[in-house]
C-alpha positions in Angstrom: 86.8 128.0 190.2 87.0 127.7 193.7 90.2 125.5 195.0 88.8 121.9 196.6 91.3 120.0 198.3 92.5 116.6 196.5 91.0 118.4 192.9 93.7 119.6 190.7 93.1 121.0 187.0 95.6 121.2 183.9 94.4 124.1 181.9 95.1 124.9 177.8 96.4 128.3 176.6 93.3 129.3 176.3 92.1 128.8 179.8 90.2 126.2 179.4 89.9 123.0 182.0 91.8 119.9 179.9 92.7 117.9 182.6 91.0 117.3 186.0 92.7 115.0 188.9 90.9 113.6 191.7 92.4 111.9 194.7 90.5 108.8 194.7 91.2 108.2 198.6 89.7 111.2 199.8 87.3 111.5 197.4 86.5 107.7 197.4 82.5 107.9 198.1 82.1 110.4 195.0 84.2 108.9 192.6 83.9 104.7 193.2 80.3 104.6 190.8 82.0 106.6 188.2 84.8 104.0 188.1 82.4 101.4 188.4 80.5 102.6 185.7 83.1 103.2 183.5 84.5 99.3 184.7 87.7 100.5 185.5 87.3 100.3 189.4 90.2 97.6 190.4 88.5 93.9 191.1 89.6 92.4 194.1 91.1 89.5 194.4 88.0 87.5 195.1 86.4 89.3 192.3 89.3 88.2 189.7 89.1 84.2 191.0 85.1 84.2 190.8 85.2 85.2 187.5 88.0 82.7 186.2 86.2 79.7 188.3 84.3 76.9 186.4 80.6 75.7 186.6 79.9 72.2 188.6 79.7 70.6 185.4 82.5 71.7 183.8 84.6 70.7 186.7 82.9 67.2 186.2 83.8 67.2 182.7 87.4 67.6 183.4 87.5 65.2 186.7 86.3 62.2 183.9 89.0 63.4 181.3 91.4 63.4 183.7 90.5 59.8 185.6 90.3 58.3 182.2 93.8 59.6 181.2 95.5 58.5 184.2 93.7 54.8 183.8 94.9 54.6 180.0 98.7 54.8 181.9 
């Protein structure tokens, strides 16, 4: 096998290829829908609060818990 720069291989006793290591930097363009697809691609940090947010109505739901626990005080 040819040597590609950034592309390493761990091989068995037998020869064959185990193990294959990519450097995601320079590699990025190949490898980012294969981490994607696999969902381990890293969320950012936009990506992470989206998915914690709450709907409109849920927020309203907890605004009139809230108010009506405060005015019980």
């Amino acid at each position: 096998m040819p040597r590609i720069a950034g592309v390493a291989t761990q091989k068995n006793t037998k020869g064959e290829i185990t193990h294959l290591t990519i450097d995601v930097k320079m590699h990025k363009d190949i490898v980012a829908p294969l981490l994607e697809q696999l969902g381990a691609k890293p969320k950012s940090k936009f990506e992470e609060d989206w998915e914690r947010g709450i709907t409109l109505e849920e927020f309203r739901k907890n605004l009139h818990k809230r108010t009506k626990e405060l005015w019980k005080k």
